[in-house]
C-alpha positions in Angstrom: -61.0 152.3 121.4 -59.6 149.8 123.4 -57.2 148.5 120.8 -55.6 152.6 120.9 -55.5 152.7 124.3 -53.7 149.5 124.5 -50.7 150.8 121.6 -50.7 153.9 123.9 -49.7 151.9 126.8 -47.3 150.0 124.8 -45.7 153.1 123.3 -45.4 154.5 127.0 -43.9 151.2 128.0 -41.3 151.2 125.4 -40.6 155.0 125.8 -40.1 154.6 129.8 -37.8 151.2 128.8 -35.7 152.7 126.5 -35.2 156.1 129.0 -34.2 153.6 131.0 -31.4 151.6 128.9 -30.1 155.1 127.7 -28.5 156.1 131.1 -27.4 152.5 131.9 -25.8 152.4 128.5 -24.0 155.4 128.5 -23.0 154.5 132.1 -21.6 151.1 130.9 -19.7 153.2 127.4 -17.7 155.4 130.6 -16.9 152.5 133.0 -15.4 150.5 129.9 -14.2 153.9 128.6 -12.9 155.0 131.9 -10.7 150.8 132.3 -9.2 151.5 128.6 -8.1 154.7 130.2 -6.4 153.1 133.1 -4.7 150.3 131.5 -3.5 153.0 128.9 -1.9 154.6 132.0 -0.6 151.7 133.2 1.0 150.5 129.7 2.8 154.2 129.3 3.4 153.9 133.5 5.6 150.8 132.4 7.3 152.1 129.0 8.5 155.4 131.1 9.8 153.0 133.8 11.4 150.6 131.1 12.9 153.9 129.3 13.9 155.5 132.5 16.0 152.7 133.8 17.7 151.8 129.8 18.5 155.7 130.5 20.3 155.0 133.9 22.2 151.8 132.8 23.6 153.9 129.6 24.0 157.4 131.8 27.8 157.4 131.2 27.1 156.9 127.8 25.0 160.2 127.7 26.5 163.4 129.0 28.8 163.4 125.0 28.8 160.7 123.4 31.3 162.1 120.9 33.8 162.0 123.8 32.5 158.9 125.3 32.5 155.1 124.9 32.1 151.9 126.0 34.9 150.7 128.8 34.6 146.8 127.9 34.6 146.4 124.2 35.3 150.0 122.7 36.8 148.0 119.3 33.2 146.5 118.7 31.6 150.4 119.3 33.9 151.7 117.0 32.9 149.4 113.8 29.3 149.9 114.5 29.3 153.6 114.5 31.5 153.3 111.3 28.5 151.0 109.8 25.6 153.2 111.5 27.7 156.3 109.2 28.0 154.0 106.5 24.5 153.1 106.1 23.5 156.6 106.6 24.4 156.7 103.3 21.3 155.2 102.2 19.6 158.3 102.3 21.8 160.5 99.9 21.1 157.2 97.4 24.9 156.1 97.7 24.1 151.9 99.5 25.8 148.9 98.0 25.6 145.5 99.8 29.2 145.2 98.8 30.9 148.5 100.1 34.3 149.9 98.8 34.7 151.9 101.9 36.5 149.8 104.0 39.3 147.6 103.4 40.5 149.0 99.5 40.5 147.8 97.2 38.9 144.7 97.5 35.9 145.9 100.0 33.3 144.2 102.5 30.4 142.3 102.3 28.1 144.0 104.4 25.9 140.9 105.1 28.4 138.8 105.5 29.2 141.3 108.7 27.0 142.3 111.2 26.2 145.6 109.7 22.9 146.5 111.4 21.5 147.9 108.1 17.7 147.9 109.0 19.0 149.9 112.3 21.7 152.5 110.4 18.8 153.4 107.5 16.2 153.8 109.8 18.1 156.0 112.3 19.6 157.3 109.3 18.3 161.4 110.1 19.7 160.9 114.0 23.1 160.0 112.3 23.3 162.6 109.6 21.8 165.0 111.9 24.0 164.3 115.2 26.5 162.0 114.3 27.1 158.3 114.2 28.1 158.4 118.1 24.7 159.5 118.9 22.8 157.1 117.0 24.6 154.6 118.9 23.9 155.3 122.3 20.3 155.9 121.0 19.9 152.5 120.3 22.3 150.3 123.3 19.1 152.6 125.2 15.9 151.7 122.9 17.6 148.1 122.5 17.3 147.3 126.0 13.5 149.2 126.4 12.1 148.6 123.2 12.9 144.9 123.6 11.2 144.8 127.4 8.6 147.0 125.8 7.8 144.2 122.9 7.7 141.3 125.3 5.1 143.3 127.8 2.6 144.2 125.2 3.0 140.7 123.8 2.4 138.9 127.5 -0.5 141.5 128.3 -2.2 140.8 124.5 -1.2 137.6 123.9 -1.3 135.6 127.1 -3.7 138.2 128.5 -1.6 138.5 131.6 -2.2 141.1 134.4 0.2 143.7 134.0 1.6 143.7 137.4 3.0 140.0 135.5 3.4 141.0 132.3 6.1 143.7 133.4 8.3 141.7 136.1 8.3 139.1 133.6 8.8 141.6 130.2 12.1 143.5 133.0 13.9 140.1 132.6 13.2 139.9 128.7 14.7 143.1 128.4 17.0 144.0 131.0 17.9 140.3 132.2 21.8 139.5 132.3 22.7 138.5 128.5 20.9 141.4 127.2 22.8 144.1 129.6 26.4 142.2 128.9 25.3 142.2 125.1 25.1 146.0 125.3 28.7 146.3 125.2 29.5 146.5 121.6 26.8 144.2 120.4 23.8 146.0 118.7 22.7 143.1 116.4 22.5 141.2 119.8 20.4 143.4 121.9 17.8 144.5 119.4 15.1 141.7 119.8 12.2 144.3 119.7 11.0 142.0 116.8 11.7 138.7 118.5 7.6 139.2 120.4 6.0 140.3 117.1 7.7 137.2 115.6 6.2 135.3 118.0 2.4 137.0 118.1 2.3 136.4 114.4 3.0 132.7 115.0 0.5 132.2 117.3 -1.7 134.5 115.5 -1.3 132.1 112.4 -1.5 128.9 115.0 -5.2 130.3 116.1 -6.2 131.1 112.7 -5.2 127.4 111.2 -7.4 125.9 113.9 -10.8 125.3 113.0 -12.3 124.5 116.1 -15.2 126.8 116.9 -15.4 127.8 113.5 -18.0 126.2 110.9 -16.1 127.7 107.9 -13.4 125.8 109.1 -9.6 127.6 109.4 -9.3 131.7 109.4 -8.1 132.0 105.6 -8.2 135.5 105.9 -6.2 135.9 109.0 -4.0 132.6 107.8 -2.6 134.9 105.1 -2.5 138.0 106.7 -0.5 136.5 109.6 2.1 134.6 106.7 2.4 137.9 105.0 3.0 139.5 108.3 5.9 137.1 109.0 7.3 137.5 106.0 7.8 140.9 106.2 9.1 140.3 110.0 11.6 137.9 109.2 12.7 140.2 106.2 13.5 143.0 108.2 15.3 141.1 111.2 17.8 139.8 108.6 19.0 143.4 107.8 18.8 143.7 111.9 20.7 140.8 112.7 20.5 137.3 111.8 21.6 135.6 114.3 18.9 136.3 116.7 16.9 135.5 114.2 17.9 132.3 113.8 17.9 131.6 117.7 14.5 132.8 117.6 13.2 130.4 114.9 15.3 127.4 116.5 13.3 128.1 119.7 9.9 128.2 117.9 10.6 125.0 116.3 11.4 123.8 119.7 8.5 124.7 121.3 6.4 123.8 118.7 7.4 120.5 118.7 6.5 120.2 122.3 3.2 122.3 122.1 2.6 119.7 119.7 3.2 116.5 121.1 1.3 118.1 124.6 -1.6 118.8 122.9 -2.1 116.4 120.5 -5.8 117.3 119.3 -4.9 121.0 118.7 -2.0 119.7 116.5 -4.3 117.7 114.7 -6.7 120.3 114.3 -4.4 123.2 112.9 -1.2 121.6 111.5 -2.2 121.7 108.2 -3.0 125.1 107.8 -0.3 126.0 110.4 2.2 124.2 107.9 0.6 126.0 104.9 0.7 129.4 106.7 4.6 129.2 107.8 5.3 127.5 104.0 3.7 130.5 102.4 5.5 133.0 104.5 8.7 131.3 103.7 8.1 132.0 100.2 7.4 135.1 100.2 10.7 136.0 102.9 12.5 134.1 100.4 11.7 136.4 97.1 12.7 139.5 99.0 16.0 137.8 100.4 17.4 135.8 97.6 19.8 138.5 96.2 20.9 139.9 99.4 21.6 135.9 100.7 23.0 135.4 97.5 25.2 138.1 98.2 25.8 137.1 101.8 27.2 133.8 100.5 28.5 133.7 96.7 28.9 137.4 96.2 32.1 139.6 96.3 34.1 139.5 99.7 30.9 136.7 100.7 31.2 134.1 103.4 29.6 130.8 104.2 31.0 130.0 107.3 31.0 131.2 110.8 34.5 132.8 112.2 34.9 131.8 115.6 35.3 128.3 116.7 32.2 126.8 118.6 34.9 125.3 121.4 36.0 128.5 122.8 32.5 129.9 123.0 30.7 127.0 125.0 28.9 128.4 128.1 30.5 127.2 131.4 27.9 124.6 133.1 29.1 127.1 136.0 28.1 130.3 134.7 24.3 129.3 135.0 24.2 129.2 139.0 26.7 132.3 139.1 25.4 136.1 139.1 27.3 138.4 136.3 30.0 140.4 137.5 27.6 143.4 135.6 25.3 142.5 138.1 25.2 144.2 141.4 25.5 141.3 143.7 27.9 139.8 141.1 31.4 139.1 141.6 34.7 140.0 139.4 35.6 136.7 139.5 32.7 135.2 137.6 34.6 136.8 134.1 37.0 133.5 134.4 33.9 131.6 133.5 33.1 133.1 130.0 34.9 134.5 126.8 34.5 138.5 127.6 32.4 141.1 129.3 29.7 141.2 126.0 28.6 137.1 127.0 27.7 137.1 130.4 24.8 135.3 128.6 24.1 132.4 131.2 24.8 134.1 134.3 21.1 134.0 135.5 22.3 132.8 139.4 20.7 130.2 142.2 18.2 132.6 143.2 17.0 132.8 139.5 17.0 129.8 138.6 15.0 128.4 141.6 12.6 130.9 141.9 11.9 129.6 137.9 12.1 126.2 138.6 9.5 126.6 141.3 7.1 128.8 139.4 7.0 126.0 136.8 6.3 123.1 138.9 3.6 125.1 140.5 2.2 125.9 137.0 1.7 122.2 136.2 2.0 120.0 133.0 -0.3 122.4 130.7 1.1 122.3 127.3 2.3 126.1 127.0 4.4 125.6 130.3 5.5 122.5 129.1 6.2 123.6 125.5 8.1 126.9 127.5 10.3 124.4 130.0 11.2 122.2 126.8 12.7 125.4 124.9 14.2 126.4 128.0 15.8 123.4 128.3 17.0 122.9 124.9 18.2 126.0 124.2 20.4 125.9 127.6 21.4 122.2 126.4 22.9 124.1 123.3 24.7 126.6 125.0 27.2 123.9 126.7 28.8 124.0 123.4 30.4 120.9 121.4 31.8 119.3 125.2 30.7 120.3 128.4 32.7 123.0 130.0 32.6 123.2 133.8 34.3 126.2 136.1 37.0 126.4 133.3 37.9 122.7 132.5 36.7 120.9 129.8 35.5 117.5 130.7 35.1 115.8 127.3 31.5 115.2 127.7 30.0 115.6 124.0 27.2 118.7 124.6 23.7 118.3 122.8 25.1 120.7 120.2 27.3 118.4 118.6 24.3 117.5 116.8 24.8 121.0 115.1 28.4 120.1 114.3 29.2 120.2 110.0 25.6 121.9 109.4 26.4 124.3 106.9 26.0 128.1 108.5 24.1 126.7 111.2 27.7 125.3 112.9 29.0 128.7 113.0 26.3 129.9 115.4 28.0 131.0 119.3 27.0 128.0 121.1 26.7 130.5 124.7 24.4 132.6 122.3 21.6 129.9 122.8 21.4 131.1 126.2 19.8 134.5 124.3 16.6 132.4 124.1 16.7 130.9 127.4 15.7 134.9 129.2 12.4 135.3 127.4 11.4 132.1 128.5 12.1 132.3 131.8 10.4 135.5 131.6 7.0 134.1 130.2 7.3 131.2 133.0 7.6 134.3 135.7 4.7 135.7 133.7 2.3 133.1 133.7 3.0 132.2 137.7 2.6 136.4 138.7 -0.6 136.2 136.8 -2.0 132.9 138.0 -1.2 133.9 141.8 -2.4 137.6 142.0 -6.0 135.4 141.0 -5.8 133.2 144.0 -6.6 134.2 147.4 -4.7 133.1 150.7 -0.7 133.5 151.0 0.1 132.2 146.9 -1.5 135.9 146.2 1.6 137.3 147.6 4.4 134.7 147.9 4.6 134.4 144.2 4.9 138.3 143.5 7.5 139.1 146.5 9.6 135.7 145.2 9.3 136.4 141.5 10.5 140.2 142.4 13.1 138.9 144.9 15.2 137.1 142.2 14.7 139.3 140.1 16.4 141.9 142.3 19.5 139.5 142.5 20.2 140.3 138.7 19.8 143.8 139.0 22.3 144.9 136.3 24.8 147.8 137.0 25.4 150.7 134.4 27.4 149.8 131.5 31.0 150.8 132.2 31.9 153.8 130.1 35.3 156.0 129.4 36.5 158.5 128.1 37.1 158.8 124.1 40.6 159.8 122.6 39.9 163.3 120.6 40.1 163.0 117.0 42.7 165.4 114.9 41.6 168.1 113.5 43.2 167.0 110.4 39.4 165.3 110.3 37.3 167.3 112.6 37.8 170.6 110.2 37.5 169.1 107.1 41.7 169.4 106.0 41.7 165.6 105.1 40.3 167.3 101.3 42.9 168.7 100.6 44.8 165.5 99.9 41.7 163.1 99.8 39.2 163.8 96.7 35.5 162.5 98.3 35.3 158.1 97.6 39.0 158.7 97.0 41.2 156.6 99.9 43.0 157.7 102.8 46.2 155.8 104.6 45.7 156.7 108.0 49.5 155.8 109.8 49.1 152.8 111.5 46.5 151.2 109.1 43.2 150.5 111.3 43.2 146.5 112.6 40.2 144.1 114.2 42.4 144.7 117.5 42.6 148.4 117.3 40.5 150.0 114.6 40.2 153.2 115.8 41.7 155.1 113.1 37.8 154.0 111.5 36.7 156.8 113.6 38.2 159.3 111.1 35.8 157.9 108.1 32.9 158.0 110.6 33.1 161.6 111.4 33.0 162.7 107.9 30.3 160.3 107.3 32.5 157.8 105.3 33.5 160.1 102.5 36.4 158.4 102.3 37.8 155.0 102.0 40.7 153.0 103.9 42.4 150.3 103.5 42.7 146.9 105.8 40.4 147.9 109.0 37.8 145.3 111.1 35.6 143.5 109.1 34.8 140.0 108.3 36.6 138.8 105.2 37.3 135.6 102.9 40.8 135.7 103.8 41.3 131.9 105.5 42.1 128.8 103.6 40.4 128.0 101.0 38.4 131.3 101.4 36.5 131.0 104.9 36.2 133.7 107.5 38.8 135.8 109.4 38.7 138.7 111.3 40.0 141.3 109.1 43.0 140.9 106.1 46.2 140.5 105.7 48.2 143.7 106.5 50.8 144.4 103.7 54.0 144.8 103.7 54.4 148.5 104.7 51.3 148.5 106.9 53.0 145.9 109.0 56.2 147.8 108.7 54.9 151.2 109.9 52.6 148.4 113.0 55.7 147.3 114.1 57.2 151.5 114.4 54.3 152.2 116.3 54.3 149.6 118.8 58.1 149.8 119.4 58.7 153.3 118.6 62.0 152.5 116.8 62.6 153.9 113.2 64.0 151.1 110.8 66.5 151.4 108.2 65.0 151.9 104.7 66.2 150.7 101.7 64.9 150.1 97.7 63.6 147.7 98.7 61.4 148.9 101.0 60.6 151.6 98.8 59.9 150.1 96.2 57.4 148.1 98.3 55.6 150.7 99.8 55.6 152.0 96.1 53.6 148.6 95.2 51.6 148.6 98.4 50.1 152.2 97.8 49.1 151.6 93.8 47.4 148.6 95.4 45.9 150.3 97.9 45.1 153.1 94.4 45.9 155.6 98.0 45.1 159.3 97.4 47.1 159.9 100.6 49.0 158.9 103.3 48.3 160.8 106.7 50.2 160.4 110.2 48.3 162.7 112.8 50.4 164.6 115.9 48.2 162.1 118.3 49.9 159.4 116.9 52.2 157.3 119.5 56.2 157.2 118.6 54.5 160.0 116.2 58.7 161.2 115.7 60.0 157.5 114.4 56.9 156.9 111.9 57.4 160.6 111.0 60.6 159.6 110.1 59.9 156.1 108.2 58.1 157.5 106.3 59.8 160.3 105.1 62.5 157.5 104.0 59.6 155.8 102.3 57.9 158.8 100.4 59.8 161.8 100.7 59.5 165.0 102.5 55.5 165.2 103.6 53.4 167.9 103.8 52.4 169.9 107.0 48.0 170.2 107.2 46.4 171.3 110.2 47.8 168.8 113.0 48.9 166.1 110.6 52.0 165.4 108.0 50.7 163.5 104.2 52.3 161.9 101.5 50.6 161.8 98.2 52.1 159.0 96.4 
């Protein structure tokens, strides 16, 4: 008896206990329920305000693009939406690494130029649906957000960052002043979106090689997840743009040299598996990549070297302290102290720069902020170029990257690009100090914030200058170019499209590259011994009808001529020659070439020639 009155009581017990535990369960399920909820607000809060302002900066963009374009490097649009059309392509089955489209007969090496392919196939409905134009401005927009985007979510998951600190830092990432002056022209430039998942998966595989914590020793599971993960990264950012990738891997090398060396134990701990991990995804990069590099480098129209000279494209030691003239409180003037209006990449200003400097003194000698200042560092070292440049004069001073100098493809890199790398780190520096401050009480709590927000104000970029775009003929807006042109066949436009004016490209990309052209702007073999130049060589009636349509004065023709432009065509295997009403000094070329070919024939707004 006593016994069953005693299980009563307990039953009771347990049944008033776990009555109890329901409420304060479910109660606990809501509160957690109801924080996801509100940093999931907050996170979309911050991608509408990152989307909203990319929106504002491209606004002239906008209204049409078909009728607008960029102000400051309108060559550079033009040969991106002619590759975004080309690699449309993809979808109807018609992609070669080695296009015939451009530059007949010989053709392009699409990876040898920075063709975007990743971006054109991807977008590849927006283009065939809206046009090439479209697809651009799209992505100078999602560039700029998607990149801030990337850096946020990687700050908030990976550094666990309050997101108050996480965005200021993540607006500078995306929006700082080498990403907005990369926007004019330079797509491969501006989309890092990748560049944070790059660098989640290496610290992803870092955590997983160290076995501290762990009696099983190192995360094989999440070792080779995080390798197959990279590799798959790295593969795609090569058909995105390679060059950021490789300022991106140079800055992880950097810093984990210094992570390294600052936390010596952790190194111990994890290198081997670290070194396994990045080995492994190497390997498997490497099986997906070795025909397209192998096309990049030893196939048709291929290239091994860089084009431009490292000299002329040093960062000015001034251009650091100075604000970018794309900036709001920037001046004009500061455009003396760099190579063009698309690499204002250094131009970060004293307010900047201190506000940085400050925030990492006042974060201390821990080894991510000292692995961070080291890249920093190092990366801006690299930017000086081969000899240190200052306020326009070269003083003769050798720059760190002349350790760079003879490296094959690695001493063709854009020495001021280096400075690319230097934004997301001063971002994560701004990060770290926001988030470490709002956590402290007294006057830091707010001095921080307002100082960190404060400089960043002082880069506030301006909207991207925009134009208006010439019309095209409607010789190619309705379609009349087929009736001289069979589709793949090639088409003369009169002048020939060059790297310095290559808008006749725009007639290709608004019939979606159904037809070839000779010559245009491209990277080619065409330099001595076979290294990079900016375009071809024009022939011999292509620079005859150039130099009729910069002076507007009709030549005499002879045979000789004739039989030139005779050769010239066959090499060209031209379907047609066109010369559009549009044309400047129209009359004179009009008249050349009727004294080359003949009498032409009248379509729509232009006059052909079918050899």
């Amino acid at each position: 008896m006593v016994e069953a009155v005693t299980s009563t009581a307990r039953t009771a017990a347990r049944t008033d206990r776990d009555q109890a535990i329901r409420p304060a369960a479910g109660a606990s399920r809501r509160a957690r329920s109801w924080a996801a909820a509100r940093r999931h607000r907050a996170d979309l809060l911050v991608a509408l305000l990152f989307v909203a302002f990319a929106g504002w900066l491209t606004h002239g963009l906008w209204p049409a693009p078909d009728t607008r374009m960029l102000a400051l490097n309108p060559a550079d649009q033009t040969l991106y939406e002619w590759f975004l059309a080309l690699d449309a392509r993809a979808l109807r089955g018609e992609f070669n690494l080695v296009t015939d489209r451009l530059n007949a007969p010989d053709g392009v090496n699409l990876m040898a130029n920075t063709s975007v392919v990743a971006l054109g196939v991807l977008l590849a409905p927006v283009t065939l649906a809206f046009g090439a134009p479209v697809t651009f401005t799209l992505l100078v927009a999602v560039n700029l957000a998607g990149t801030a985007l990337a850096w946020y979510l990687l700050f908030t998951a990976t550094l666990r960052a309050r997101r108050v600190a996480a965005g200021l830092g993540a607006a500078l990432c995306g929006f700082g002043p080498g990403m907005v002056s990369q926007s004019n022209g330079h797509l491969h430039m501006t989309a890092q979106w990748l560049v944070p998942v790059l660098v989640w998966l290496v610290v992803r595989l870092m955590r997983a090689a160290d076995p501290a914590g762990r009696a099983d020793g190192p995360d094989r599971r999440r070792t080779a997840s995080s390798a197959a993960g990279l590799a798959a990264v790295v593969t795609v950012q090569v058909f995105v743009g390679e060059e950021v990738l490789f300022l991106a891997a140079l800055t992880l090398a950097v810093i984990a040299v210094a992570y390294a060396l600052a936390d010596r134990e952790l190194s111990r701990r994890a290198l081997p598996g670290f070194a396994g991990g990045l080995l492994g995804a190497a390997g498997l990069a490497l099986l997906v990549l070795a025909v397209p590099l192998r096309v990049q480098f030893a196939g048709p129209q291929g290239v091994a070297d860089g084009i431009f000279p490292p000299a002329y494209f040093s960062a000015d030691l001034a251009g650091w302290t100075t604000l970018s003239a794309l900036s709001v409180f920037g001046s004009p003037e500061s455009v003396r102290l760099t190579t063009g209006p698309a690499e204002f990449t250094t131009f970060l200003g004293w307010p900047l720069l201190l506000v940085a400097t400050g925030c990492a003194v006042w974060l201390g000698r821990r080894a991510p902020v000292v692995a961070v200042v080291t890249g920093a560092l190092v990366m801006a070292a690299f930017a000086l170029g081969p000899h240190v440049v200052v306020g326009g004069e070269r003083t003769g001073v050798p720059g760190p990257y002349t350790l760079l100098t003879g490296l094959p493809v690695v001493d063709g890199a854009l020495p001021m690009r280096f400075a690319l790398a230097v934004l997301p780190l001063v971002g994560t520096l701004l990060t770290l100090a926001v988030h470490r401050a709002l956590g402290e009480v007294g006057p830091v709590r707010r001095l921080v914030p307002y100082a960190v927000g404060a400089a960043l104000l002082s880069v506030l970029p301006t909207p991207l200058p925009t134009t208006d775009r010439p019309p095209l003929p409607e010789f190619v807006t309705g379609g009349h170019w087929r009736q001289c042109v069979p589709p793949g066949g090639v088409l003369v436009p009169v002048p020939t499209a060059t790297p310095k004016d290559p808008d006749p490209m725009r007639w290709a990309t608004a019939t979606g590259v159904d037809f070839a052209m000779p010559e245009g702007f491209f990277i080619g073999p065409y330099g001595r011994g076979g290294t990079a130049t900016m375009g071809t060589w024009q022939r011999p009636t292509s620079a005859l009808l150039a130099d009729v349509a910069q002076r507007g004065v009709a030549p005499t023709v002879g045979d000789r001529q004739r039989r030139q432009a005779a050769r010239d065509v066959e090499f060209w295997r031209a379907s047609c020659v066109a010369l559009t009403d549009d044309t400047p000094h129209a009359a004179p070329l009009r008249r050349t070439l009727e004294q080359l070919f003949g009498p032409g024939t009248r379509i729509a707004d232009a006059w052909t020639w079918r050899p």
